[in-house]
GUDREN-187240 format. One line per 8 residues: their letters; for each residue z, y, x of N, C-alpha, C. Coordinates in nm, 4 decimals, always signed. Atoms other than C-alpha are relative to their C-alpha. Layout:
residues N
a) Z Y X Z Y X Z Y X | ...
end
This chain:
residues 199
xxxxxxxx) -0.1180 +0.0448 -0.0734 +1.0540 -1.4891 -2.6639 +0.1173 +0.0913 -0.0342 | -0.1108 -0.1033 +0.0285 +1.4020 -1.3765 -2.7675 +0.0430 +0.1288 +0.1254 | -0.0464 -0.1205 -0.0945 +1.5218 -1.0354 -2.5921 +0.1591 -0.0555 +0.0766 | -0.1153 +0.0397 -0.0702 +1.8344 -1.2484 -2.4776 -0.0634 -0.1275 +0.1182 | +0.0309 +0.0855 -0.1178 +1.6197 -1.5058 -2.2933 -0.0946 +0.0746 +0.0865 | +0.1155 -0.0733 -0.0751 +1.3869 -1.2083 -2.1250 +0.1288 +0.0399 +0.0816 | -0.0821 -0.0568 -0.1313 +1.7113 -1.0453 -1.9873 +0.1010 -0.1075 +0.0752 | -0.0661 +0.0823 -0.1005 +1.8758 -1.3333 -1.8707 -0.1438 -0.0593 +0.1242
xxxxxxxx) +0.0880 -0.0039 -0.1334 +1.5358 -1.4247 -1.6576 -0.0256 +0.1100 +0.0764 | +0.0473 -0.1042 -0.0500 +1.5104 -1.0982 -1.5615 +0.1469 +0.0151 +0.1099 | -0.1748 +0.0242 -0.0425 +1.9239 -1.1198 -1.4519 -0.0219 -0.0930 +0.1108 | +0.0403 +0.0908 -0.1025 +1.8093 -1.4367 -1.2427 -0.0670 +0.0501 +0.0933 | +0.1261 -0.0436 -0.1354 +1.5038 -1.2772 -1.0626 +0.0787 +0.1557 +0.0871 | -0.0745 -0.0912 -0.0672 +1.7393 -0.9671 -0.9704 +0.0978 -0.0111 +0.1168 | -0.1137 +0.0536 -0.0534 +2.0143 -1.1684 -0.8398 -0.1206 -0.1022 +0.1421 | +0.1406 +0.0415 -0.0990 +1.7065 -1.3679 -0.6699 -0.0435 +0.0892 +0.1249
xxxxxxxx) +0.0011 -0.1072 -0.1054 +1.5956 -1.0997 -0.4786 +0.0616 +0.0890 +0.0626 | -0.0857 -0.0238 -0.0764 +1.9033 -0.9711 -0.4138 +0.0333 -0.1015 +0.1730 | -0.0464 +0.0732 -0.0870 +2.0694 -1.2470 -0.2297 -0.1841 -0.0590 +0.1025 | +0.0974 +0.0120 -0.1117 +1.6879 -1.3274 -0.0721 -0.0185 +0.1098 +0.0963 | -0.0206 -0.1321 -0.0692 +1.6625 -1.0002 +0.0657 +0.0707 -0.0024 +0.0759 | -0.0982 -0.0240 -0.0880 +1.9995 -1.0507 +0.2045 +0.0006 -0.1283 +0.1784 | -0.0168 +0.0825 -0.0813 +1.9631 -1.3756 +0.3835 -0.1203 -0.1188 +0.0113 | +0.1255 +0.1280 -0.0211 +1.6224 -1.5589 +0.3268 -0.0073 -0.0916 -0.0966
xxxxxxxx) -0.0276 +0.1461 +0.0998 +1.5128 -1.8488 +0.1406 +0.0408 -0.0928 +0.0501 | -0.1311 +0.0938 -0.0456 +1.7226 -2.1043 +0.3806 +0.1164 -0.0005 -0.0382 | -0.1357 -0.0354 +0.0361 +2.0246 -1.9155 +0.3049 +0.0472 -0.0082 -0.1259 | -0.0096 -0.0083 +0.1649 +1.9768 -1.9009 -0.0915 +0.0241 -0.1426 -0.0468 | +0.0271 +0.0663 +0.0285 +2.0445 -2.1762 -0.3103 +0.0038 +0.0269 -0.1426 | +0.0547 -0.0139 +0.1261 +1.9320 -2.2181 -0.6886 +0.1590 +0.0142 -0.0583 | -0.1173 +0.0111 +0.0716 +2.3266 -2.3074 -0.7956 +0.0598 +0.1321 +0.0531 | -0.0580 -0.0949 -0.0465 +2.4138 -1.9544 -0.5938 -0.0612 +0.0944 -0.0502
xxxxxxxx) +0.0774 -0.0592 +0.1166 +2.1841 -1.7653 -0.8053 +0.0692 -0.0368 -0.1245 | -0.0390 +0.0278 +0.1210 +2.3068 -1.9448 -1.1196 +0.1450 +0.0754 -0.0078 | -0.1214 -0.0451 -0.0274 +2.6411 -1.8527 -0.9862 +0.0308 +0.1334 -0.0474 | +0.0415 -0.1540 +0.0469 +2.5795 -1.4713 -0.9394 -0.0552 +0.0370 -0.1207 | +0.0807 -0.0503 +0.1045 +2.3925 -1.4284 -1.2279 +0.0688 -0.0183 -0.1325 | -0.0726 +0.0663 +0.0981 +2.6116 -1.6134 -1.4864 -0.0770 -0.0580 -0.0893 | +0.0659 +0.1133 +0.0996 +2.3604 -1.8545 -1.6028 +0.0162 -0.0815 +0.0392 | -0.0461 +0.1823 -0.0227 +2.4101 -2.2343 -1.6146 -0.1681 -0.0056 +0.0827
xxxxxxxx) +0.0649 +0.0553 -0.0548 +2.1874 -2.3970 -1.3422 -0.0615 -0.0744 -0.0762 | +0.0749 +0.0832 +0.0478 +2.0266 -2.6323 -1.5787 -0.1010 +0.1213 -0.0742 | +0.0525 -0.0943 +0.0459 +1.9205 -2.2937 -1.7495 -0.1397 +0.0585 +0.1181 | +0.1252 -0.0164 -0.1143 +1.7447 -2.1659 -1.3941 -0.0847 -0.1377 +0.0254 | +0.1145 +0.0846 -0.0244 +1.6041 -2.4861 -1.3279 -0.0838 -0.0220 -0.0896 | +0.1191 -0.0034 +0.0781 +1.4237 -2.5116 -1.6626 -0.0192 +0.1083 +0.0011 | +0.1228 -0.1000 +0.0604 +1.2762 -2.1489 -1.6572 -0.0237 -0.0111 +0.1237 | +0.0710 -0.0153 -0.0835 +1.1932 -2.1880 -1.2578 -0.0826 -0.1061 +0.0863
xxxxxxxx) +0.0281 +0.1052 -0.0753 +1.1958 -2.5564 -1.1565 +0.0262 -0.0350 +0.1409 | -0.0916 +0.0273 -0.1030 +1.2316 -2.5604 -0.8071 +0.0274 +0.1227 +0.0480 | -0.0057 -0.1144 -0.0426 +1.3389 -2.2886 -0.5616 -0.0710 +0.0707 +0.0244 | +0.1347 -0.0705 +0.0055 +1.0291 -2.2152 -0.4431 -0.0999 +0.0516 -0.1050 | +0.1197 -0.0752 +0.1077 +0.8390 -2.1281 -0.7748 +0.1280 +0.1132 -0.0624 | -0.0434 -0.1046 +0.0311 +1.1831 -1.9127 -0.8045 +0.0284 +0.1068 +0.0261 | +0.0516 -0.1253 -0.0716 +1.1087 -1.7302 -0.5113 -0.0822 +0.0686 -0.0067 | +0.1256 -0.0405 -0.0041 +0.7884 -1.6756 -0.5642 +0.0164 +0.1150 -0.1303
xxxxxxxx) -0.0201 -0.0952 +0.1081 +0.8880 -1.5221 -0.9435 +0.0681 +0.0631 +0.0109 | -0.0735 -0.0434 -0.0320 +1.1440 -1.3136 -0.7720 -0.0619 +0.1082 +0.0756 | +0.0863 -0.1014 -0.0538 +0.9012 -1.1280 -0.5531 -0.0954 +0.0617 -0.0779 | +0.1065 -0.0417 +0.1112 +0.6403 -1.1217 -0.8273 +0.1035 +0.1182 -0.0956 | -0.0707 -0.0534 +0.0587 +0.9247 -0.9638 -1.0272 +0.0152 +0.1609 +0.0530 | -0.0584 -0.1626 -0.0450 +1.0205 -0.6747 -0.8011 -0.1518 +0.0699 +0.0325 | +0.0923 -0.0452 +0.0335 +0.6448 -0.5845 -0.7832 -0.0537 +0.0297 -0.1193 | +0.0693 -0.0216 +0.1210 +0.6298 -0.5701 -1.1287 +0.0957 +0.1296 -0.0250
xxxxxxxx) -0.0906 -0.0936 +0.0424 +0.9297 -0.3469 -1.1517 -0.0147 +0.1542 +0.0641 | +0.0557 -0.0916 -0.1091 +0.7606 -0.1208 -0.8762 -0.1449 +0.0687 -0.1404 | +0.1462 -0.0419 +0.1048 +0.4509 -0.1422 -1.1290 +0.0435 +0.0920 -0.1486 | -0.0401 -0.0090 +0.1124 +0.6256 -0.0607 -1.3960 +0.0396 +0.1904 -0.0446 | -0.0457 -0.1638 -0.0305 +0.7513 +0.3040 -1.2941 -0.1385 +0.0637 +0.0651 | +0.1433 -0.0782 -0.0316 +0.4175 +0.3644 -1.1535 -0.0487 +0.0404 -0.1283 | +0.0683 -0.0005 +0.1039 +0.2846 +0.3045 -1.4546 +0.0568 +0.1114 -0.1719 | -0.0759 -0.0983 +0.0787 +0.5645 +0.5012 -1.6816 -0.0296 +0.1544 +0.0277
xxxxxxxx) -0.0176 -0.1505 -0.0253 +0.5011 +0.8509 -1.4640 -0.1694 -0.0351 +0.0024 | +0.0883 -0.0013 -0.0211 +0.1469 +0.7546 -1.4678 -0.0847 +0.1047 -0.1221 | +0.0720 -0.0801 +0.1294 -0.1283 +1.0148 -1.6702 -0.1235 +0.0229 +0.1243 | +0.0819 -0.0282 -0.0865 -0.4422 +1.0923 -1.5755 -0.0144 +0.1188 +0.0309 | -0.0078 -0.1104 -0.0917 -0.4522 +1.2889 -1.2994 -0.1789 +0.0708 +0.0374 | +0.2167 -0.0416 -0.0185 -0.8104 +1.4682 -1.2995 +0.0027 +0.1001 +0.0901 | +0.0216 -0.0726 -0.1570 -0.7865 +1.6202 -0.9407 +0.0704 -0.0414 +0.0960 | -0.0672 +0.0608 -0.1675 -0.7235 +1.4893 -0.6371 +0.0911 +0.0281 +0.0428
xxxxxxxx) -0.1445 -0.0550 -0.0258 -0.4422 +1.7013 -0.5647 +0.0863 -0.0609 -0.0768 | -0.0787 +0.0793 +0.0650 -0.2358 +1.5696 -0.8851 -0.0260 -0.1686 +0.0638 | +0.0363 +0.1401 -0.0291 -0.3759 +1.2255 -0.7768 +0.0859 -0.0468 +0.1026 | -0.0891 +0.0458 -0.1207 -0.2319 +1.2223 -0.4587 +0.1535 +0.0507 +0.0288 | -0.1522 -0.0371 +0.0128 +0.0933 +1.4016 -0.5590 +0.0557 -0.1157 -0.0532 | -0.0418 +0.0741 +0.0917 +0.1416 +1.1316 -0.8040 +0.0272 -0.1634 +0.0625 | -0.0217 +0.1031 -0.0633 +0.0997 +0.8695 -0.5003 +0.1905 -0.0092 +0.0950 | -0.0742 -0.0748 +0.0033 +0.4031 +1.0541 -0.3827 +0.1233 -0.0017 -0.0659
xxxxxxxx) -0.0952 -0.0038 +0.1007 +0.5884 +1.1191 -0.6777 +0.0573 -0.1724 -0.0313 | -0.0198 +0.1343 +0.0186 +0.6313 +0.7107 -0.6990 +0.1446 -0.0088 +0.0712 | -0.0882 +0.0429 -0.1363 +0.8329 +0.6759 -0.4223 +0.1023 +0.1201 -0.0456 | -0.1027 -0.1272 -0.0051 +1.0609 +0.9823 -0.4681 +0.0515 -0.1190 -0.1851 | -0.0348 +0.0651 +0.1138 +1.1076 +0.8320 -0.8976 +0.0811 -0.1312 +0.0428 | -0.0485 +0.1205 -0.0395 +1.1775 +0.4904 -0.7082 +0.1115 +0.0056 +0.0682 | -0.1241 -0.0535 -0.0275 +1.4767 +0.6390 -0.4758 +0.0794 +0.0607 -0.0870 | -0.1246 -0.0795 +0.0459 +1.6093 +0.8363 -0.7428 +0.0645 -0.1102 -0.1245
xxxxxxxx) -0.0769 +0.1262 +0.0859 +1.6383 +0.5347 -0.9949 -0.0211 -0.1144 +0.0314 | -0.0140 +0.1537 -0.0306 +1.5491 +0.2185 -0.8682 +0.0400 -0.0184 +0.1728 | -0.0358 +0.0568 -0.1399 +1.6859 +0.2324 -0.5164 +0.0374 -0.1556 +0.0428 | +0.0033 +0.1677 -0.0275 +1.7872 -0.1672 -0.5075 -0.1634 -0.0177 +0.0078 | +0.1167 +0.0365 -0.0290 +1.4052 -0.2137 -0.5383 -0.0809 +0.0133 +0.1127 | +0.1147 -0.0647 -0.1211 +1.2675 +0.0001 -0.2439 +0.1177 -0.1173 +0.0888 | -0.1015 +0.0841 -0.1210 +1.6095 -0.1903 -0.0461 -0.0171 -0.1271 -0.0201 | +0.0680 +0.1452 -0.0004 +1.4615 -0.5388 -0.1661 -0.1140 -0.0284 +0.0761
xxxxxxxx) +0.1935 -0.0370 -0.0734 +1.0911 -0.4409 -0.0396 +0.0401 -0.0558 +0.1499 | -0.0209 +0.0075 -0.1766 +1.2638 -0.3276 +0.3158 +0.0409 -0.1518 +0.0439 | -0.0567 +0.1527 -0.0438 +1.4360 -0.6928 +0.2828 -0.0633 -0.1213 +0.0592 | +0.1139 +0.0590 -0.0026 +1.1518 -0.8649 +0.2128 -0.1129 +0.0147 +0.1268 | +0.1143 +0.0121 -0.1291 +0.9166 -0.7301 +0.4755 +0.0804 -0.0449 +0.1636 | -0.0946 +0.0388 -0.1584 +1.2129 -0.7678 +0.7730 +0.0020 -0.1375 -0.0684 | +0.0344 +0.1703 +0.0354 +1.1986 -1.1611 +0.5970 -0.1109 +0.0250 +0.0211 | +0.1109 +0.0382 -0.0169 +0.8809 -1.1641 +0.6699 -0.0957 -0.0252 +0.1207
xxxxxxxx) +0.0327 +0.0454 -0.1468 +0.9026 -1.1736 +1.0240 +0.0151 -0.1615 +0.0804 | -0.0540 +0.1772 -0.0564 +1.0576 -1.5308 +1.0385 -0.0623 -0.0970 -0.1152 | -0.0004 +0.0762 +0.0913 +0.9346 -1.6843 +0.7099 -0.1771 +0.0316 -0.0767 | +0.1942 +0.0094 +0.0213 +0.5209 -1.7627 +0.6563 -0.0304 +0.0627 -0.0909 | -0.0068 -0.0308 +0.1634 +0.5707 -1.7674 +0.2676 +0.0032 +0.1395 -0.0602 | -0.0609 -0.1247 +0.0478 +0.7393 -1.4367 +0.2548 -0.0970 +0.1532 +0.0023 | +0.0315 -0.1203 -0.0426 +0.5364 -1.2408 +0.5100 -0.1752 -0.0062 -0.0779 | +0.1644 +0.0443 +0.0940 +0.1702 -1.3977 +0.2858 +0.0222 +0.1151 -0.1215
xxxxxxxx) -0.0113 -0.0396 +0.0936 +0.3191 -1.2084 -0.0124 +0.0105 +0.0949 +0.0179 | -0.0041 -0.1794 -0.0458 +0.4346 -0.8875 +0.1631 -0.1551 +0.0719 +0.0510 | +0.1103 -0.0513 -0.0343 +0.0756 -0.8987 +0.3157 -0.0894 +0.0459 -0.1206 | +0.1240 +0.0047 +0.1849 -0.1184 -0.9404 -0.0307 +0.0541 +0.1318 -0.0339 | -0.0766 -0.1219 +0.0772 +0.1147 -0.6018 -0.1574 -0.0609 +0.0926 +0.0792 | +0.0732 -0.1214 -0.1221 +0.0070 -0.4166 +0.1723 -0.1058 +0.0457 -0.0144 | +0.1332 -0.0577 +0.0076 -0.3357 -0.4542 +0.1463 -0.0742 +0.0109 -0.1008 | +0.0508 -0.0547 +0.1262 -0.3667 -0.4234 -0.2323 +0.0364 +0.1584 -0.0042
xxxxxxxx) -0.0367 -0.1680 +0.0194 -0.1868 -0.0817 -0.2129 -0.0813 +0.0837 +0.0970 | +0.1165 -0.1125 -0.1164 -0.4308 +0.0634 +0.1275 -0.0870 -0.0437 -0.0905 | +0.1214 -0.0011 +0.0675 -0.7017 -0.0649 -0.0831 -0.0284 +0.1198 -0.1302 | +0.0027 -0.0654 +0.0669 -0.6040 +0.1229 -0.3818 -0.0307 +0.1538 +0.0194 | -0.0054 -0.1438 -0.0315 -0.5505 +0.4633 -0.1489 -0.1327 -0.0088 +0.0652 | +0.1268 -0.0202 -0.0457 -0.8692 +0.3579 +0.0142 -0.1258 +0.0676 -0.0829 | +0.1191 +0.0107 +0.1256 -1.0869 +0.3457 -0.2997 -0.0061 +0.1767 -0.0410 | -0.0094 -0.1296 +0.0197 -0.9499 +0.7067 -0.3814 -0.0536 +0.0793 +0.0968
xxxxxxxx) +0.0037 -0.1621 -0.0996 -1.0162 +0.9039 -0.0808 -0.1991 -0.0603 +0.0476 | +0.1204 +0.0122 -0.0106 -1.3729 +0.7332 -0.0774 -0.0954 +0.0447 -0.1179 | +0.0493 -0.1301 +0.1296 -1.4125 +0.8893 -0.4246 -0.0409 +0.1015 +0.0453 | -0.0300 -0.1152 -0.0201 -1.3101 +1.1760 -0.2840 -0.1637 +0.0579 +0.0976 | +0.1017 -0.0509 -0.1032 -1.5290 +1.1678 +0.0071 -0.1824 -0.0300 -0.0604 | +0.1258 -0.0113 +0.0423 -1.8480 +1.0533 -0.1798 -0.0512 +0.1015 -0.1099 | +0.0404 -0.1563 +0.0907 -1.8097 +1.3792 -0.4148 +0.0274 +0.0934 +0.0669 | +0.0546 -0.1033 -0.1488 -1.7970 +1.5767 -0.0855 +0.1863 +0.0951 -0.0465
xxxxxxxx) -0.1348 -0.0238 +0.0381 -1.4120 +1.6311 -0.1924 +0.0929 +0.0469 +0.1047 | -0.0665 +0.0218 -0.1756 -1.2474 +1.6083 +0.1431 -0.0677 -0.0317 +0.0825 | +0.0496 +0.0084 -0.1570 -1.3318 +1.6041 +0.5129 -0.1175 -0.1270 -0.0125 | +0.0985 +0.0973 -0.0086 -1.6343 +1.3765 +0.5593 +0.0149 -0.0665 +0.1472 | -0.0685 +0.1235 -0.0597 -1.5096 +1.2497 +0.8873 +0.0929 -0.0719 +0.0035 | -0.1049 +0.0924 -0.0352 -1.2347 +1.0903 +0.8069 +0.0076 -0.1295 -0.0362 | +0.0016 +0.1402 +0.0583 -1.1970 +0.6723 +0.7934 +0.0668 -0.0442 -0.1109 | -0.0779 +0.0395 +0.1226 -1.0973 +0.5802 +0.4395 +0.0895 -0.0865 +0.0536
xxxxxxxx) -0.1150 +0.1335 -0.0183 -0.9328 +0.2514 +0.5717 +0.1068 +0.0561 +0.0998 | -0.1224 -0.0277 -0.0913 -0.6930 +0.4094 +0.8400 +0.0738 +0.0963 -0.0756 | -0.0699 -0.1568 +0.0738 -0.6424 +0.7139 +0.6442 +0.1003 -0.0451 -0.0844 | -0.1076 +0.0230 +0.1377 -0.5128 +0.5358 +0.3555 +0.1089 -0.1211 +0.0848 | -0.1211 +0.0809 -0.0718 -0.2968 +0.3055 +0.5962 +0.0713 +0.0590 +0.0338 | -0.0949 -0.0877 -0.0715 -0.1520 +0.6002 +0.7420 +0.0674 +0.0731 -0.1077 | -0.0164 -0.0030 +0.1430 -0.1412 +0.7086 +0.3828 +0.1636 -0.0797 +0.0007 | -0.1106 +0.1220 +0.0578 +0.1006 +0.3904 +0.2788 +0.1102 +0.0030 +0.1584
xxxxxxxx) -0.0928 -0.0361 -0.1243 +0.3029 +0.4450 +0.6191 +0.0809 +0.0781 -0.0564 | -0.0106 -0.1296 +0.0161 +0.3500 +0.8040 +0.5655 +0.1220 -0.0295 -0.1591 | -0.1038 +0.0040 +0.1242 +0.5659 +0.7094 +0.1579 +0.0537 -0.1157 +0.0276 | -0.1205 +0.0979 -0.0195 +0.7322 +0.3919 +0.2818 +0.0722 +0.0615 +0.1569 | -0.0687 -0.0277 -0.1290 +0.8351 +0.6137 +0.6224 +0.1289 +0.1105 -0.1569 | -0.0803 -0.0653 +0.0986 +0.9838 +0.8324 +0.2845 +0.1112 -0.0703 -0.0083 | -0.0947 +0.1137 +0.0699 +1.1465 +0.5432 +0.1463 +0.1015 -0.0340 +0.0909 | -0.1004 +0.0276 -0.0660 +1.3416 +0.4393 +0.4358 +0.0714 +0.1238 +0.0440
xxxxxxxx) -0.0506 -0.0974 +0.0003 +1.4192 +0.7785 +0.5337 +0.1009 +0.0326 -0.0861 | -0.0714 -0.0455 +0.0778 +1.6117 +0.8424 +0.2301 +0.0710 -0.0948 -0.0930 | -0.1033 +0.1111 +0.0103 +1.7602 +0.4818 +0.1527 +0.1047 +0.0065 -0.0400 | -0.1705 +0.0768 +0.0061 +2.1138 +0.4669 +0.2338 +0.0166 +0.2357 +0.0219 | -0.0950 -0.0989 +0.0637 +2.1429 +0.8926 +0.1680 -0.1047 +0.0440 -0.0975 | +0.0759 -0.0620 +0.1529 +1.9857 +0.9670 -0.1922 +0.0805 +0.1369 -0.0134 | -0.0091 -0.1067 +0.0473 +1.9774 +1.3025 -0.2276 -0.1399 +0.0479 -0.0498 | +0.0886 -0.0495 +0.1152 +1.7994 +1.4735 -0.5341 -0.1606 +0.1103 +0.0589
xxxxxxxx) +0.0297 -0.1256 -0.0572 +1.6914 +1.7933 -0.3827 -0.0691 -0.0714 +0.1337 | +0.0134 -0.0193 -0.1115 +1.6327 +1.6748 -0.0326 -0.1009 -0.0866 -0.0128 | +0.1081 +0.1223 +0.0160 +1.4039 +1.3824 -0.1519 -0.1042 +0.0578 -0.0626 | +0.1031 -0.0994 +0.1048 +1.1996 +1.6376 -0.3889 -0.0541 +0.0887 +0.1181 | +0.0636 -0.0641 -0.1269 +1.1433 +1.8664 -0.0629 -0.0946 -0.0993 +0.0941 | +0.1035 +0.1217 -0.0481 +1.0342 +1.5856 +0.1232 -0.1009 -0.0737 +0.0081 | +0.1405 +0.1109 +0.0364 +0.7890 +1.4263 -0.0855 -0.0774 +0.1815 -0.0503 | +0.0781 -0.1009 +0.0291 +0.6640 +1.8123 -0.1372 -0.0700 +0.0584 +0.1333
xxxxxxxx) +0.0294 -0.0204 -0.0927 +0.6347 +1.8574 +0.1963 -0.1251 -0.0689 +0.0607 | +0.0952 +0.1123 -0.0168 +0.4496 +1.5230 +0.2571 -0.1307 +0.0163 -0.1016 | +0.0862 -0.0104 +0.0891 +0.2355 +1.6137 -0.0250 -0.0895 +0.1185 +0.0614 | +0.0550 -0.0685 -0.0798 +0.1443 +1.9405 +0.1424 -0.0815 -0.0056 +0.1323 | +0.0545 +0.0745 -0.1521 +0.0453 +1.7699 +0.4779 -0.1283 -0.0746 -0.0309 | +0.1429 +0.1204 +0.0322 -0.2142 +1.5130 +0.3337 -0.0775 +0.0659 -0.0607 | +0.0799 -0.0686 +0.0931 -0.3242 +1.7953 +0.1017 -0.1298 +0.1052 +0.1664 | +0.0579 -0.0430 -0.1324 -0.3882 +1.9601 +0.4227 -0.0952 -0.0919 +0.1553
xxxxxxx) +0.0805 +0.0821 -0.1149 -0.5475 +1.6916 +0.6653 -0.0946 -0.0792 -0.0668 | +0.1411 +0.0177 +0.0879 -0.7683 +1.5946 +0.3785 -0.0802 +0.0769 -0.0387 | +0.1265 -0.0892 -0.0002 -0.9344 +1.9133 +0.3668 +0.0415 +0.0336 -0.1768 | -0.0527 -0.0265 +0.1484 -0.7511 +1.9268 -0.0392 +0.0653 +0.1171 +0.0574 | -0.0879 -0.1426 +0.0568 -0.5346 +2.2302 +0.0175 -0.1132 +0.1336 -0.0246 | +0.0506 -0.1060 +0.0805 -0.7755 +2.5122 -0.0681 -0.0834 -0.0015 -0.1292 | +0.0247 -0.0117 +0.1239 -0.9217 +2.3302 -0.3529 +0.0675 +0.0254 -0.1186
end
């Protein structure tokens, strides 16, 4: 596919989840996207068809763009400590350059109080990401790694709390320094109530 028809869909699904974010999928319409974006509507309707399969690739989108920076600072981390810094370090990388993304997320999940569709997709993200922190700290705990009472499934919910309480915290004031303390701090705490800080 040409590199001029990847960034103009990519231009669409931005502008997509902008204006959804802002006002819902009632409020959006496909020619107000085309609008914003500066592609011809006959253009969005053949790469999305209707609105709904362009919502749907609009959310899929900003999870990929989430994936995408995970996956760029990603290395393997061969100790639990890097492991769980690196859960961490996401979220701090994501405020310092993709802030529209974490402020789409927050959009998306406050849509997701009024709108079925929205809050199905925010759920599927939720409980793929506690699953992911689950799976880790049950590593952890079946190589006698960390605390042996603690519940993988709450832990790692309180886990995914604990870096989206980051994320909003430091939203609407990005600072460098104060966001790097923060997520060092938070890193220190879990290192510590997982029984990781003296390994």
């Amino acid at each position: 596919m040409p590199s001029e028809q990847l960034d103009q869909k990519s231009l669409i699904l931005q502008v997509a989840v902008e204006l959804l974010g802002r006002r819902g999928p009632e409020g959006v319409t496909m020619r107000e996207v085309s609008k914003k974006s500066k592609v011809s509507l006959g253009k969005v309707r053949y790469n999305y068809g209707t609105k709904s399969k362009l919502f749907t690739a609009a959310l899929d989108w900003l999870m990929e763009q989430v994936s995408e920076i995970e996956s760029r600072l990603k290395k393997e981390e061969p100790t639990p400590r890097e492991r769980l810094a690196f859960f961490f370090l996401v979220q701090e990388r994501l405020l310092l350059e993709r802030s529209e993304l974490l402020a789409g997320w927050f959009n998306f999940i406050t849509l997701g109080r009024s709108d079925p569709w929205v809050a199905a997709r925010v759920q599927e993200n939720y409980v793929a990401r506690v699953e992911t922190v689950r799976a880790f700290l049950k590593e952890m705990m079946d190589n006698s790694l960390i605390r042996p009472d603690l519940r993988p499934s709450l832990t790692a919910e309180d886990m995914v709390a604990s870096v989206e309480g980051m994320g909003l915290l430091w939203l609407n004031r990005i600072d460098s320094r104060g966001i790097a303390a923060h997520r060092r701090r938070a890193v220190n705490r879990w290192l510590k109530n997982l029984g990781l800080d003296s390994k």
